[in-house]
Each structure stands twice: as structure tokens, then as C-alpha cells.
C-alpha positions as CSV (number, residue, x, y, z in Angstrom):
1,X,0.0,0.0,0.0
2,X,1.4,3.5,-1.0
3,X,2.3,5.5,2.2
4,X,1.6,9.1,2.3
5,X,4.4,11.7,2.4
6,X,6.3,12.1,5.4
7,X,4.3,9.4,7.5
8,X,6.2,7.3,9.8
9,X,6.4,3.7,11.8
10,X,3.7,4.3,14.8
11,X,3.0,2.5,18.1
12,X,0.2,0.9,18.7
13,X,-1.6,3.9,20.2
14,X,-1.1,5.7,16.6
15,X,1.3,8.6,18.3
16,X,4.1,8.6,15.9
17,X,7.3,7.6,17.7
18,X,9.9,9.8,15.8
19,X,7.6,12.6,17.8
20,X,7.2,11.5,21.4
21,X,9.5,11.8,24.3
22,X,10.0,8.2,25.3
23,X,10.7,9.4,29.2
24,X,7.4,11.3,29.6
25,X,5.1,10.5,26.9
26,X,4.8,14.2,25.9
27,X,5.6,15.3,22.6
28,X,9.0,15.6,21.6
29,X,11.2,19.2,19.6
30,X,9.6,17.8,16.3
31,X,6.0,17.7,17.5
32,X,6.5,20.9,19.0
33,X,7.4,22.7,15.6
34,X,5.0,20.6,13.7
35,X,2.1,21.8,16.0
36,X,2.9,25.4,15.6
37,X,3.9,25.1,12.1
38,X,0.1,23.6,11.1
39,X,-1.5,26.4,13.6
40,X,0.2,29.2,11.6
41,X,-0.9,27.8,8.6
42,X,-4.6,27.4,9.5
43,X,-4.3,31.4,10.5
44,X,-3.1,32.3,6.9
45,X,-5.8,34.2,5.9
46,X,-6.9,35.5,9.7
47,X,-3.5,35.9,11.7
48,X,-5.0,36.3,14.8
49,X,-2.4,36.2,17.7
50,X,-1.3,32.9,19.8
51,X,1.5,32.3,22.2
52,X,4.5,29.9,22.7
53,X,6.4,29.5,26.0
54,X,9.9,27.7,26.9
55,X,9.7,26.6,30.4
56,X,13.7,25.6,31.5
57,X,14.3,24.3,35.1
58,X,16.6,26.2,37.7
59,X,19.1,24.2,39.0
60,X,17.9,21.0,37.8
61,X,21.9,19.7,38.0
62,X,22.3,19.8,41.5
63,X,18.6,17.5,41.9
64,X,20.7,14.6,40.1
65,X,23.3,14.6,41.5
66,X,21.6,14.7,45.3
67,X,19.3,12.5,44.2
68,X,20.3,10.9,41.6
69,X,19.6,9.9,37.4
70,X,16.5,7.7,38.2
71,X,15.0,10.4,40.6
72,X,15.2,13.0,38.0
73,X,13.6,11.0,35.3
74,X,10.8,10.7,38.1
75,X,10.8,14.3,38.8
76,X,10.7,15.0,34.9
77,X,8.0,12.7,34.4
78,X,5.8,14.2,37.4
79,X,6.6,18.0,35.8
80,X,5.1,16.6,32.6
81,X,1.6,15.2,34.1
82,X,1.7,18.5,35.9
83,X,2.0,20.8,33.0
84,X,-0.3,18.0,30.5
85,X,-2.8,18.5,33.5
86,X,-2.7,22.4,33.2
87,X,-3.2,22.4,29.3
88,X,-7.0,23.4,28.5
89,X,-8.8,21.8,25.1
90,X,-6.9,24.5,23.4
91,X,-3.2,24.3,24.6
92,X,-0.4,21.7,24.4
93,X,2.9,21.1,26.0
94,X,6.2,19.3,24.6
95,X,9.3,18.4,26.3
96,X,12.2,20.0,23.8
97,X,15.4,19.5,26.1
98,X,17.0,17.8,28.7
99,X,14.8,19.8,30.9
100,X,13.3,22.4,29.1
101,X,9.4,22.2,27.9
102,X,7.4,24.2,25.4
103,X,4.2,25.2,25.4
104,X,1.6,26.3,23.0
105,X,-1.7,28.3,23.4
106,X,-3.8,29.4,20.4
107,X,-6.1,31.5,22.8
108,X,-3.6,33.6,24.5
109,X,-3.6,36.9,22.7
110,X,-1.4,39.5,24.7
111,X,1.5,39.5,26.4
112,X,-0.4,40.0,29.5
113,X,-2.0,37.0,29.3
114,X,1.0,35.0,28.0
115,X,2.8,36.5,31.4
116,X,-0.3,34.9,33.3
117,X,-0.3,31.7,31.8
118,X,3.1,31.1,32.4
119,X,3.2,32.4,36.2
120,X,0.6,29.8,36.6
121,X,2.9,27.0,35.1
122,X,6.3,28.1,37.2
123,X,4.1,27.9,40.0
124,X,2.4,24.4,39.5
125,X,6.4,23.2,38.9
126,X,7.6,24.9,42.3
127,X,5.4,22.7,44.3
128,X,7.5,19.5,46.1
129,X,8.5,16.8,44.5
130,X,8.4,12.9,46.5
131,X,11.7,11.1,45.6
132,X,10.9,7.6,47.4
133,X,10.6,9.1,51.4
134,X,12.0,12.7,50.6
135,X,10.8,15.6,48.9
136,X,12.7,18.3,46.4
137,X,12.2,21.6,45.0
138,X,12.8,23.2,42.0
139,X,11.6,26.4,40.0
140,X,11.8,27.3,36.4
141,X,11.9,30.4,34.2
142,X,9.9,31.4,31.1
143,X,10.6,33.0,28.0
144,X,7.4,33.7,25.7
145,X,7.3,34.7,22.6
146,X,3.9,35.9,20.7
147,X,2.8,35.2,16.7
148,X,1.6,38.4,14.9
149,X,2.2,38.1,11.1
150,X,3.0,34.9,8.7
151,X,6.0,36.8,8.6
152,X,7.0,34.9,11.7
153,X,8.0,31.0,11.0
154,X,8.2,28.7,14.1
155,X,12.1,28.6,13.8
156,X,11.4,33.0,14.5
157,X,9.6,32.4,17.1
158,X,10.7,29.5,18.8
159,X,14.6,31.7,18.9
160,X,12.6,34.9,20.1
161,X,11.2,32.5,22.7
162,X,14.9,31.6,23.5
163,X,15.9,35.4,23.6
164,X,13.4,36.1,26.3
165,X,14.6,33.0,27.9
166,X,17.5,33.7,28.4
167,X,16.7,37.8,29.9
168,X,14.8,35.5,32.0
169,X,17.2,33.2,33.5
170,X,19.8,36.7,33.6
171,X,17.0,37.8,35.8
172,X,16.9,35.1,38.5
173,X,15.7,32.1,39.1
174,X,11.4,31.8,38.5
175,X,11.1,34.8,36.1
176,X,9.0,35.3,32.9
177,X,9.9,37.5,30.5
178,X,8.5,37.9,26.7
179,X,10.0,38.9,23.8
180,X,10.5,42.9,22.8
181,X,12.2,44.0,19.8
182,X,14.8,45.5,21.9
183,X,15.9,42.3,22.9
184,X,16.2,41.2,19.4
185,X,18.9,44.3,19.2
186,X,20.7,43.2,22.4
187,X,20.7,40.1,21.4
188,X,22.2,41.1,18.5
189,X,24.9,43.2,20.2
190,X,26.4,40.2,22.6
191,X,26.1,38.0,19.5
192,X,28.6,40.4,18.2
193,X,30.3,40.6,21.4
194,X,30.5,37.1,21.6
195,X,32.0,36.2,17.7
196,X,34.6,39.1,18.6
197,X,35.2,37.7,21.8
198,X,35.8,33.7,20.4
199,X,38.4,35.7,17.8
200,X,40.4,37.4,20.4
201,X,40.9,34.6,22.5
202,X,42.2,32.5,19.8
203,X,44.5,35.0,19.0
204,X,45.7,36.1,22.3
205,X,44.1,39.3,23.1
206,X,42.8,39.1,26.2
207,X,44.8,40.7,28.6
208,X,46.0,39.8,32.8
209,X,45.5,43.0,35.0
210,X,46.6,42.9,38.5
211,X,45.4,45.0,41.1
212,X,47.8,44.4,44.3
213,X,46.9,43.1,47.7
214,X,48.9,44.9,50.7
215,X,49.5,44.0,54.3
216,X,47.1,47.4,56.1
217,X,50.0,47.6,58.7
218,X,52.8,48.2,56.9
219,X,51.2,49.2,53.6
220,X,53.6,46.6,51.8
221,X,52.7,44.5,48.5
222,X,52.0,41.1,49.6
223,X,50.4,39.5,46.3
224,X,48.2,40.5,43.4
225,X,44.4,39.7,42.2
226,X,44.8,39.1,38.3
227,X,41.7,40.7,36.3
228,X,41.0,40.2,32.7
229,X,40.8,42.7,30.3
230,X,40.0,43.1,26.8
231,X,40.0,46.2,24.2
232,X,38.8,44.7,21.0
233,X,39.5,46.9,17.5
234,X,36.3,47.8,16.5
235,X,34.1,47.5,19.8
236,X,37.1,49.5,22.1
237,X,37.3,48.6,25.3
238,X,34.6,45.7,26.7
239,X,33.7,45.7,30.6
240,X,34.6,42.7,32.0
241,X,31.1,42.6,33.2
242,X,29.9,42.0,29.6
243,X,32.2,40.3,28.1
244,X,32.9,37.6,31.3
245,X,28.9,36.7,31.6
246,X,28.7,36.4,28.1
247,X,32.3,33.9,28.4
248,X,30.4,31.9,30.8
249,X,26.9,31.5,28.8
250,X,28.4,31.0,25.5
251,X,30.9,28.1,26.7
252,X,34.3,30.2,26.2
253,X,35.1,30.5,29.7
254,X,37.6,28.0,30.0
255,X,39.7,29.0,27.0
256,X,39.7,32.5,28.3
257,X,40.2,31.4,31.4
258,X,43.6,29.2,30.7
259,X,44.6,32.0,28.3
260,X,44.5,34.2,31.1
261,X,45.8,32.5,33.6
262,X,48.8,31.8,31.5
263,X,49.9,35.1,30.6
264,X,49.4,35.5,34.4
265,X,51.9,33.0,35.5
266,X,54.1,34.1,33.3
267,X,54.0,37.5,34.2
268,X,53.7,37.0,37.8
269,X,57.8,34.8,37.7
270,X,59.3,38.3,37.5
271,X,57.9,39.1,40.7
272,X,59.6,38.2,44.2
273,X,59.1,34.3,45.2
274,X,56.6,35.7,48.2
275,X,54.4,37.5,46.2
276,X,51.4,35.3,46.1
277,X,49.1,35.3,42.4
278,X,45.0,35.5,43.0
279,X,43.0,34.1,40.2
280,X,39.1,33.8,40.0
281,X,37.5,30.7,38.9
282,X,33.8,31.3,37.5
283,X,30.8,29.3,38.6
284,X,30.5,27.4,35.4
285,X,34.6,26.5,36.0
286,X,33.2,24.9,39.6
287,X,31.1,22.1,37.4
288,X,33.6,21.5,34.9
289,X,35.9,18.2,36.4
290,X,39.1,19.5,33.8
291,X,39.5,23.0,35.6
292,X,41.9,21.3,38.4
293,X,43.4,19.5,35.7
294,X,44.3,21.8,33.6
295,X,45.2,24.6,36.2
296,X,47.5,21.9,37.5
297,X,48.5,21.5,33.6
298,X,49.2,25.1,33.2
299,X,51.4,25.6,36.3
300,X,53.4,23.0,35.3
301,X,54.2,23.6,31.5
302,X,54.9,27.1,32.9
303,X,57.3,26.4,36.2
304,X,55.0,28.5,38.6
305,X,55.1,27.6,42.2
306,X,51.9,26.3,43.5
307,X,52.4,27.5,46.5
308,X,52.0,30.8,45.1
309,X,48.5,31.0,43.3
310,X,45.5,31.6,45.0
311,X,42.2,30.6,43.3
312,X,39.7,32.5,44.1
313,X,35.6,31.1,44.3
314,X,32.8,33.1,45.1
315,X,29.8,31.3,47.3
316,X,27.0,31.6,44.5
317,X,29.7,29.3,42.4
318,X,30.4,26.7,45.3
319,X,26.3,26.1,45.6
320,X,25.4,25.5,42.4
321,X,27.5,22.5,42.6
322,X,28.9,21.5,45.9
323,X,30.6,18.0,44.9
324,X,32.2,19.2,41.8
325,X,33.2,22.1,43.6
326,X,34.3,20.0,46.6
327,X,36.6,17.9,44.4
328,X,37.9,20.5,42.5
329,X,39.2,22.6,45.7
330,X,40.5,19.2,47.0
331,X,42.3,18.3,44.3
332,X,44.4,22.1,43.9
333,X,44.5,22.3,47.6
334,X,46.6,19.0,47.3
335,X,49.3,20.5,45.4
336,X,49.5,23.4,47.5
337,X,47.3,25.8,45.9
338,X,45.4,28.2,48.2
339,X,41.4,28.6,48.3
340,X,40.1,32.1,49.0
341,X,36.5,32.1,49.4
342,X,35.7,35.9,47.5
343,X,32.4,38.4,47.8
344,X,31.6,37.1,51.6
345,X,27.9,38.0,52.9
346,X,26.4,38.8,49.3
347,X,25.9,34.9,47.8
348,X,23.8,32.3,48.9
349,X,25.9,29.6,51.1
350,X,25.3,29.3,54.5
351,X,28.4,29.1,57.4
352,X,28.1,25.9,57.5
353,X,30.2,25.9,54.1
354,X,32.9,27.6,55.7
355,X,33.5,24.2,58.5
356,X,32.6,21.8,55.0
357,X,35.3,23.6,52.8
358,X,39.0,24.1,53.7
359,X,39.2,27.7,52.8
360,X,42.6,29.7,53.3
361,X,41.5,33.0,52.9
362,X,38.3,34.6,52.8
363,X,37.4,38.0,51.1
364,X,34.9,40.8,52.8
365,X,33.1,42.1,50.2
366,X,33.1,45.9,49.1
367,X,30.1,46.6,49.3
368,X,30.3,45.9,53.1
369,X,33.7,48.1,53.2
370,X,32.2,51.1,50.8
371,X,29.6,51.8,53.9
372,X,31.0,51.1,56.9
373,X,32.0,54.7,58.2
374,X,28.6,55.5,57.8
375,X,26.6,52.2,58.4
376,X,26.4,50.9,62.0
377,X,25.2,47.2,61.0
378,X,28.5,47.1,58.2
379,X,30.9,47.7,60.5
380,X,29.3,45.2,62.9
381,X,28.8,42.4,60.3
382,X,33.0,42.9,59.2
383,X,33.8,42.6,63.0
384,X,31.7,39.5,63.0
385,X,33.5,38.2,60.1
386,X,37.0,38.5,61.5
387,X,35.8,37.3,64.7
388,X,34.5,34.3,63.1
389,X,37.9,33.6,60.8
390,X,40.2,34.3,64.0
391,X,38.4,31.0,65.3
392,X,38.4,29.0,62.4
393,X,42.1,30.1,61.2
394,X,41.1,31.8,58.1
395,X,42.7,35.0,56.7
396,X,40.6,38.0,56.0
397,X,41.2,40.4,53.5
398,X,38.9,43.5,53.0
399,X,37.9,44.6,49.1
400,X,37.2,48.0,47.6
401,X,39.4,50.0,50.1
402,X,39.3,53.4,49.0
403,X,39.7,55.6,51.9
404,X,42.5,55.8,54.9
405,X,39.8,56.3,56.9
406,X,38.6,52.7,55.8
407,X,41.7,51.2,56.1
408,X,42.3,52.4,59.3
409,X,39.2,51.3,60.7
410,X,39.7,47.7,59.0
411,X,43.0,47.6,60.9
412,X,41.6,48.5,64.5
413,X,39.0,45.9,63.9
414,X,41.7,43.4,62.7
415,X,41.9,42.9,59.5
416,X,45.4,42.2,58.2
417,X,44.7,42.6,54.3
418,X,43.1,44.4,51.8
419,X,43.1,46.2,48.3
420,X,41.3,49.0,46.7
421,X,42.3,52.5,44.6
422,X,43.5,53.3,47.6
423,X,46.8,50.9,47.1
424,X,46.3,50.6,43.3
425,X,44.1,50.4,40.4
426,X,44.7,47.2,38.6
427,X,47.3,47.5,35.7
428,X,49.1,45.5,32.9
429,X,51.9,43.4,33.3
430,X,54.3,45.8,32.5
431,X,53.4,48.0,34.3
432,X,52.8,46.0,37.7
433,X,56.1,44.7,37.3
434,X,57.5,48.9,37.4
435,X,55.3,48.8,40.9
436,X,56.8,45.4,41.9
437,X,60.4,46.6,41.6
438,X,59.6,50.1,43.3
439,X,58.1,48.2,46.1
440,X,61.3,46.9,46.6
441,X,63.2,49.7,46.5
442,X,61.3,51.8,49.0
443,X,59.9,48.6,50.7
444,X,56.4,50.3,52.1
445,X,53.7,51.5,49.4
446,X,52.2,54.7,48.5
447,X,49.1,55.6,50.6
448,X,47.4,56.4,47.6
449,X,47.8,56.4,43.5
């Protein structure tokens, strides 16, 4: 018998198999374009409005590896009878990712009601989940996207979707956010940012800046925190608050990392054997099992002491993966490398972290420094801090030091360390090294630059 164009092999229920989602019965990527692909056709001649949704779970990582593989396949399939259950006659829901899930609804018109619908479904998902006798959480964000014209083709709308998505997740964890043309242009821009980016880390371009570290009671150099910078041809300088987000989301973190890090090494053997190098590690670096491996790599291709570099994690990046972190910091502190703990009070671990983790050093964050000749509860929170590493053994150092009057409270409080414009902006290699050799010469620092 002649089979009709594009049909395929079919269970026995009749739901084509090269569409479904064997894990959770729902429909798979391909459903999900072919549904929206026949819904803009039957709106040819009337394009009346509908709305697609992408519905990607926060932190859905950490739930397997607590729980494990086969409790997340049970979580995934009770998200999917939750969301099939919140579909009316109208709507459907596909799963399109590992744990991403797409929804369509011909009757939602407006971006209000897209926002409503998909409130509703990040708040169905947040209830618990039973994993045998325990229970986990999770949220999710949305990005929505709405159909306007037959200008639009499911592949348009399924990567404006995506855009908002992503805003979303930039956002925080649980938001919703829908697609606006200026998103398409900043979306634009840090694809831009992002090819320009890949090119100058291939070549090189991507510069170590290091902004020193002093001892507060004798104002001299002890070490340097190395900060990447990066002046591209046509864009001029980038922030590294642009360009280092944008590393991380787009995979080109480690690259730029080891580049980095490389030139910082290599830079940093001019220096006196008891300067100490800082380096930051970035959240996505804390899940990757190769970043002690190759740091390890770099330091030895290079000659650098271990002793010497200080890796630097901040507390959002140990949570989002506590064992990969855990192993990681095991495996440098090992070979000698220290582990500074960096932006203390702002991120989301508890203290608890600080008697789980081995930490060396741990970093008061600026923000806590910048008010504390004015703010009561700052300077009582920083006294808390040092009280707190005295007993465990942990060194403190202050960040964003940019008055004497700062540093001299930091100092009758007890803190040993810090840095800030008030010791130094961060600069090249070169340059540093000019400082470094000063340094020596006059043995105690500048009060200011």
C-alpha cells in the first residue's frame, strides 16, 4: 500500500514515535514545531495572535546529582503530568530538552496573558516533589514569545522565545519575561560581542591585569588579584562585566580562562618568590571536572610555584555545585594551591560551608567596606567576620578600600589585608612589574595612587 508523504512507523496507540518523548510520553522538539507550524498555517488568511512558551528548570543539575539519574527521570515525568494537566482543550505542552518544555496556546492573545499563563505553570512546577521518602524543590523560568504576522515562521519564534529565555534566566531564578524587539537588538549586540570575543581569545588578546593586595599595617605589596581585560579593534574597550557573563553562557570560559591565567603566571615569575598570584575561577569553572586538571597543567608547563596561586571562588559558584566544587578545591589544595572564598555575605551559602570547605582565605566584600564609616550594622557584620575567621584560622582580606579612613578602621578591627584604589588600580603586566620593583626599593607603598 502507497504510504503518504512524510508518514512514519507508529505505536500501537497511533502517536508517531519519531515525535514523542519516550521518558514522559509528551511530545518531543519535532511535535512541537509541527504543531505550531500547522497552527500558523490554518491562521493564513486571519492571523489572529497565539503564544508559545519555553519553560527551563533552575538548577535542575544539583537535583541529580543529590538524588540521583532515576530520581530525576521521576521528577521530569511528574513535571510533565503536571503541565499536561494544566493544558486546557486549546493548549499543548512538549518536552524539547533535557529539561526544558514548550508550550503552545492558540487562545492567548497578549503579552499580559502569555505572562499569566506562564506564572501559573512556574508555580504548578515549584510545588515539592516525592523522591521515594524525601521531597525536592525546584523552580523554572519562562521566556514567551507571541505570533503576529505569517512573517514569523516557528524557527522566528521559537529563537525569540529563546531570547526572552535567556533575559529570564539573567534575571533570576522563576522569572517570565517575553520577547520585545529591543531584545532582538541586544541580542544582536552580545552576539557580536561574543564572535569578537571567540576571535580574540584565539589570538591572544585578552589581557592579565593585576590589582595588588597589601598587608594594612605596613602598607607593603604582599600579592596581586589578576583581572582580565580586553580592548577589541572595532568594539574598544569591553567591561569585563559584559564580556565575562557572556564567556560563561556561551561556553568560552575555560579558554579564556587558561589564556588568562597563562599570561598570568608568566608574568607574575618576575615578581619576588613571596608575592602570592589571585586568580578567579567562574561558577561554570566549579562544574567542569578538567579545571583542576588543567590549572595543574598550566602551572606545570609554565614552572609556577603552587604555592604561590590563589584561586579564588565566590559562594554563588560553590552552591550551584557542591561536589564538583568539593573535588575541585580538593584536588588544587593537594598540590599546594590556596582557596580564597571571595564576595563574603552577598551569595547564597550558608556558614556551614565555611566548616565543610577548607578555605585559606576569605574575602569581605566591598560593598560591606564602601559603607561602613557610615553604616552601623556594616561595621558590625565585618567585625563579625574576623571574629569568626580568628576562630576558624582563616585569613581575611577587605575589598574596595578606597579611603584611609577605611583602612584604618579595617585595621583597629583586625583585618590584616586588603586592596582597593586606595593601594592601586589594577594594571598590565608591564606596568605592575615597574610597581613590583619600586616596592622593593622603597619597601612600604604609596598611601594612595
Amino acid at each position: 500500500m502507497h504510504m503518504p508523504f512524510g508518514s512514519r512507523q507508529t505505536n500501537r496507540d497511533g502517536n508517531d514515535l519519531a515525535f514523542t518523548d519516550p521518558l514522559t510520553g509528551l511530545g518531543n522538539h519535532r511535535r512541537f514545531f509541527d504543531r505550531v507550524e500547522r497552527l500558523i498555517r490554518d491562521r493564513a488568511d486571519d492571523p489572529a495572535p497565539f503564544a508559545i512558551g519555553i519553560l527551563d528548570l533552575d538548577g535542575f543539575k544539583p537535583i541529580n546529582d543529590l538524588f540521583g539519574y532515576q530520581a530525576g527521570d521521576e521528577i521530569l515525568t511528574q513535571i510533565a503530568m503536571r503541565l499536561r494537566a494544566s493544558m486546557d482543550s486549546q493548549s499543548s505542552v512538549c518536552r524539547i530538552g533535557a529539561d526544558e518544555f514548550a508550550v503552545l496556546c492558540p487562545m492567548v492573545f497578549s503579552e499580559e496573558a502569555a505572562i499569566e499563563k506562564a506564572r501559573t505553570l512556574i508555580e504548578i512546577l515549584s510545588a515539592p516533589y516525592d523522591v521515594g521518602d524525601r521531597t525536592a524543590r525546584l523552580s523554572a523560568s519562562a521566556g514567551c514569545s507571541l505570533f503576529y504576522s505569517q512573517d514569523e515562521t516557528t524557527e522566528i519564534l521559537l529563537n525569540k522565545a529563546e531570547t526572552a529565555l535567556y533575559h529570564a534566566k539573567r534575571s533570576g531564578r522563576g522569572q517570565v519575561v517575553v520577547y520585545t524587539r529591543e531584545m532582538e537588538e541586544a541580542a544582536r549586540r552580545l552576539t557580536h560581542i561574543e564572535q569578537a570575543l571567540r576571535r580574540a581569545v584565539s589570538a591572544g588578546e585578552v589581557e592579565p591585569h593585576f590589582q595588588p593586595i597589601v598587608d594594612l599595617t605596613t602598607r607593603r605589596i604582599i600579592g596581586f588579584e589578576t583581572l582580565a581585560r580586553w580592548t577589541d579593534p572595532d568594539i574598544g574597550p569591553v567591561s569585563p562585566a559584559v564580556f565575562i557573563p557572556i564567556a560563561e553562557e556561551r561556553g568560552i570560559i575555560g579558554p579564556l580562562s587558561q589564556l588568562v591565567l597563562r599570561k598570568a603566571v608568566e608574568a607574575a615569575k618576575a615578581w619576588p618568590a613571596d608575592l602570592f598570584l589571585s586568580f578567579n575561577l567562574s561558577p561554570s569553572q566549579l562544574v567542569d571536572n578538567n579545571t583542576g586538571k588543567d590549572i595543574l597543567a598550566m602551572l606545570e608547563r609554565t614552572g609556577f610555584d603552587p604555592l604561590r596561586l590563589e584561586i579564588e571562588i565566590t559562594e554563588t559558584g560553590l552552591m550551584s555545585d557542591p561536589t564538583s566544587a568539593g573535588r575541585i578545591i580538593d584536588d588544587l589544595r593537594q598540590h599546594g594551591i590556596r582557596i580564597a572564598l571571595d564576595d563574603f555575605g552577598t551569595g547564597q551559602s550558608s556558614l556551614g560551608r565555611l566548616r565543610e570547605f577548607p578555605f585559606s582565605k576569605l574575602k569581605i566584600d566591598r560593598s560591606f567596606v564602601s559603607s561602613m564609616l557610615d553604616d552601623m550594622p556594616s561595621q558590625h557584620i565585618i567585625r563579625a567576620i574576623l571574629a569568626m575567621c580568628e576562630g576558624l584560622g582563616i585569613e581575611v582580606v577587605a575589598e574596595g578600600i578606597e579611603e584611609e579612613e577605611q583602612a584604618a578602621c579595617l585595621l583597629q578591627f583586625g583585618c590584616l589585608s586588603g586592596q582597593g584604589y586606595l593601594f592601586g588600580k589594577a594594571a598590565d603586566a608591564a606596568t605592575t612589574l615597574v610597581i613590583v620593583r619600586e616596592a622593593m626599593r622603597t619597601v612600604l607603598l604609596p598611601a594612595a595612587n
